[in-house]
Every structure is written in C-alpha cells, then in structure tokens.
C-alpha positions as CSV (number, residue, x, y, z in Angstrom):
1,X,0.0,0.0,0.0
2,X,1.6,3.4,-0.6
3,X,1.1,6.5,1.5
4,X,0.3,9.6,0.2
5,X,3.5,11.3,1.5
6,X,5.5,8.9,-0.5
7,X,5.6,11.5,-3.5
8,X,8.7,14.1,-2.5
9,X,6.3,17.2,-3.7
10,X,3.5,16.2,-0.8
11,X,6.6,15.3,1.7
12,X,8.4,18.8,1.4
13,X,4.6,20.5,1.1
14,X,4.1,18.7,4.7
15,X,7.2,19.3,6.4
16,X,7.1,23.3,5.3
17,X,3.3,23.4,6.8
18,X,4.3,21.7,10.0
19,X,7.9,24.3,10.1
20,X,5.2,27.4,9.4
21,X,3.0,25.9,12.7
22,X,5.9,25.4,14.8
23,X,7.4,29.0,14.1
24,X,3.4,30.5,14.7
25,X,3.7,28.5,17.8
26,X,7.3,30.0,19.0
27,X,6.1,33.4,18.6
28,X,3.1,33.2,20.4
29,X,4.9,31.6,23.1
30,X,7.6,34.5,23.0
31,X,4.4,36.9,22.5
32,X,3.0,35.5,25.8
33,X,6.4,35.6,27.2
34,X,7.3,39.3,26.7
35,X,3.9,40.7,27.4
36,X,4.0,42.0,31.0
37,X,7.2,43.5,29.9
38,X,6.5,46.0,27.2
39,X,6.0,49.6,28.4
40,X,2.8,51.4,27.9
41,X,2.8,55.3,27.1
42,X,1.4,55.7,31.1
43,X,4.4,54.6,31.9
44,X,6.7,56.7,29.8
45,X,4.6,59.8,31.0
46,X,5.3,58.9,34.7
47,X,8.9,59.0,34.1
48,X,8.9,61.8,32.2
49,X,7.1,63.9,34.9
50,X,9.2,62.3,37.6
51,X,12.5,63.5,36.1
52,X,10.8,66.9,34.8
53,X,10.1,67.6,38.9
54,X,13.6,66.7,39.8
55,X,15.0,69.0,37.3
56,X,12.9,71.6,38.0
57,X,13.5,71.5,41.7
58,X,17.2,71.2,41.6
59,X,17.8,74.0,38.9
60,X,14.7,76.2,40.2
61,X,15.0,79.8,40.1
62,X,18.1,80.7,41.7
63,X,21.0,79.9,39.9
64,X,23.0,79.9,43.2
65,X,22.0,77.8,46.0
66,X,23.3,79.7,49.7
67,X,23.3,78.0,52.7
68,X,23.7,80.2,55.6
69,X,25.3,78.9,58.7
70,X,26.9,79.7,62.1
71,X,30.1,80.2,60.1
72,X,28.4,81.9,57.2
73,X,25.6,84.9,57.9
74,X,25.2,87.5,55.2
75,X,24.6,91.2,55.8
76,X,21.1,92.4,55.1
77,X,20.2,94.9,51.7
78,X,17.0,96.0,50.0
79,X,18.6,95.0,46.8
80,X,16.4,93.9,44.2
81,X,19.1,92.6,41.7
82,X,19.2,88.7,40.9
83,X,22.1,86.7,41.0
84,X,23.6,85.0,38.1
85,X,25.6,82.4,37.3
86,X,29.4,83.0,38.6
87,X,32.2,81.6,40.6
88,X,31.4,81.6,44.2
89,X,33.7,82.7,46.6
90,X,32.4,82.1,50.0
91,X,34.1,83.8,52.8
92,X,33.4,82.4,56.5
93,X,34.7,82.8,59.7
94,X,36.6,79.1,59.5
95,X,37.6,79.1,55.9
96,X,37.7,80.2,52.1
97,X,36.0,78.1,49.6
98,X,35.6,78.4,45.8
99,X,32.3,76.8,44.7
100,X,32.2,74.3,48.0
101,X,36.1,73.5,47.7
102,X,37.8,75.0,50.9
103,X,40.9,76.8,49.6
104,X,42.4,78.0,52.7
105,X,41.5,78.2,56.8
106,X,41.4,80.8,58.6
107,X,42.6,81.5,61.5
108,X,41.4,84.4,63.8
109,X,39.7,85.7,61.0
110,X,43.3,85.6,59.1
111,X,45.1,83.6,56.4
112,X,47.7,81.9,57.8
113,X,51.4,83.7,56.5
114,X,52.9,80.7,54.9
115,X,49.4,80.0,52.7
116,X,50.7,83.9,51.0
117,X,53.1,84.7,48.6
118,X,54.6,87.3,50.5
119,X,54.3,86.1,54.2
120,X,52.1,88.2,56.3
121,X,51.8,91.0,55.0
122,X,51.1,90.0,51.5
123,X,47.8,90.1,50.0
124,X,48.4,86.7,47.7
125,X,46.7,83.7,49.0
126,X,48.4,80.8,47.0
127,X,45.5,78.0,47.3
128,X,42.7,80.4,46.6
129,X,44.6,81.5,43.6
130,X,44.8,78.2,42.4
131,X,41.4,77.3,42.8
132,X,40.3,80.2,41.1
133,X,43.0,79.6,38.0
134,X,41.1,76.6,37.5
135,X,37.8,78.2,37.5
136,X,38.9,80.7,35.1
137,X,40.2,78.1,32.9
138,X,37.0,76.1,32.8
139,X,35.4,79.6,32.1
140,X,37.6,80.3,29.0
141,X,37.2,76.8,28.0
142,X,33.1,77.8,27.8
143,X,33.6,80.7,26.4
144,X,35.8,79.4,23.5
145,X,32.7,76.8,22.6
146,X,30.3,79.3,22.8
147,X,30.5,83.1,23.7
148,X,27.0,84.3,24.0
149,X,26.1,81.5,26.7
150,X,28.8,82.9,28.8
151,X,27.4,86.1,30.3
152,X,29.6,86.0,33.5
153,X,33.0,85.6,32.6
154,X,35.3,87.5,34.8
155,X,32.8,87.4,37.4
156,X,32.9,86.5,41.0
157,X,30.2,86.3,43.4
158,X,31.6,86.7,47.2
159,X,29.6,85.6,49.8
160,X,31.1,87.3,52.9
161,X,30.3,86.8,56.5
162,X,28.9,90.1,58.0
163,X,32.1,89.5,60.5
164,X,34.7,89.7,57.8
165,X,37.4,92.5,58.1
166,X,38.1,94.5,55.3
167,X,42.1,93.1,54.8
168,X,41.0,89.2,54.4
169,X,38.2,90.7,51.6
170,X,40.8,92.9,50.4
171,X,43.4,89.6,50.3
172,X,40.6,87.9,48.5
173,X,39.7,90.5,45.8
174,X,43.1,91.1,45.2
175,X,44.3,87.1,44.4
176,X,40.9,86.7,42.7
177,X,42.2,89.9,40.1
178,X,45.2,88.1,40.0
179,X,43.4,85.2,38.4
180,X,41.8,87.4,35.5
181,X,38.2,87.8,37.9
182,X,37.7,91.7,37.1
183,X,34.1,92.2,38.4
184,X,32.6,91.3,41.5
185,X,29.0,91.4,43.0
186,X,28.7,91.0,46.8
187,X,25.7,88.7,47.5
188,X,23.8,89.6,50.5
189,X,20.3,88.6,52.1
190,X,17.7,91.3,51.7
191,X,15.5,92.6,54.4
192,X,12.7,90.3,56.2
193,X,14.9,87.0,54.7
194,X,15.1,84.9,57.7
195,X,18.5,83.3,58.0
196,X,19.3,80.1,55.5
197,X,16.5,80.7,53.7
C-alpha cells in the first residue's frame, strides 16, 4: 500500500506546513512571554514627569543655591538685583572656599602667613589663587565653545560673612584679580529673609 507522502512534492509540502505551525507556535509563546514586559505610554509619561520635577526642583530659580550657617551669615540689603551664574567665593569665619572646595583656613579671621606669597603682610593667598585659575580656565574653555552662553566671565560672586574684616576681603579680591576675575558682586540677604532661607 503506498502512503500519500511517498511522492517528494507532498513530503516537502508537509514538512514546510508543519515548520510554518511550529514558528506560529514559538512566537506566540515568545508573544505571551514578553507581554507583561512591554512599556505602555502611562508609563513613559510617569517617568517623564518624575524627572521633569527633579530638574525643576534642583535648577529652580536661583542659579545659586546659599546655605547660611553659624560660620556663614550675610549682611542684610534691599537690593532687588538677581544673581547670576558665577564663581562663588564664599568667605566664613573658618575658611575660604571656591564653589564648596575649601581653599584655605582661617585663622582668627586671618590667612595663615605661609598659605601667602609674600608672608604676612602679602595680599596673595596661593591655594585660593589656584582654585580660582582653575575656574577661570573652565570659564575660557566655555567661552571658547560658545560666547553668547557665557554672560559671567570674569565674574565672581563673594559671599562674605557680615564679620569679615576688610584686609582678608581685600586679600581675597586682590588674588581673585590676579586670576583674571575683574568684576565682583557681593551677595547679600535682603530685608525680612530669615537666615538660611
């Protein structure tokens, strides 16, 4: 008796039907698989409004962010002028800092002679010099890409404690001119600001 899958036409007609089933069969299998793991637009949008309210709330209004301490309180103004973006020098009663990065200690409300150029009576503080060289550098380096971004090169914002004497803001301004900063705004709290807000 022959079988009708003796001629080679009906065997290779088979075989391809029963490949065709078994690949319709994988990928429903694979469909079934993957399912819970496909994102929906919902979920796109929640991460999308998550990181929106992150960005938002860490680059808000102010483009710098003052923390007032024991060691740092401001003197009060009726200034209305914003701030803009700058390098910060931050002046306390414990130490110099250049955007967060302690320069220098103080002492007494004093650089300590062998951080100056010239010994005590010098105006040159070596590591805050550095620190703002570096600075400047990053600010020609963002200038070079793109000049109308930069609106504040060659400026420094100083943050001084109300308690600083006019020599150590003197020493400051003068090593800060030595690092090619030639304008300055002095940031202050205005009136009715409670302090570290």
């Amino acid at each position: 008796m022959q079988m009708p899958y003796d001629d080679p036409s009906q065997v290779a007609e088979v075989d391809e039907l029963l490949e065709r089933r078994r690949k319709d069969r994988l990928k429903a299998r694979r469909a079934r698989d993957l399912g819970g793991m496909t994102l929906g637009i919902t979920s796109l949008m929640d991460a999308f409004t998550i990181i929106m309210i992150f960005l938002l709330k860490n680059y808000a209004t102010d483009p710098v962010n003052i923390q007032q301490s024991d060691v740092l309180n401001l003197p009060f103004s009726q200034s209305k002028e914003m701030l803009e973006r700058a390098t910060v020098i931050a002046i306390t009663t414990q130490a110099i800092l250049v955007d967060d990065v302690k320069a220098v200690d103080l002492r007494q409300g004093a650089v300590d002679p062998s951080n100056k150029r010239d010994g005590a009576t010098g105006f040159f503080i070596e590591p805050l010099f550095q620190l703002l060289q570096n600075s400047m550098q990053k600010a020609k380096a963002m200038r070079s890409r793109n000049p109308q971004a930069v609106t504040s090169y060659g400026l420094a914002m100083v943050l001084g404690d109300y308690r600083v004497n006019y020599r150590l803001l003197s020493e400051v301004l003068y090593t800060a001119g030595q690092a090619e900063f030639n304008r300055f705004k002095f940031v202050i709290q205005r009136k009715g600001k409670k302090k570290g807000g």
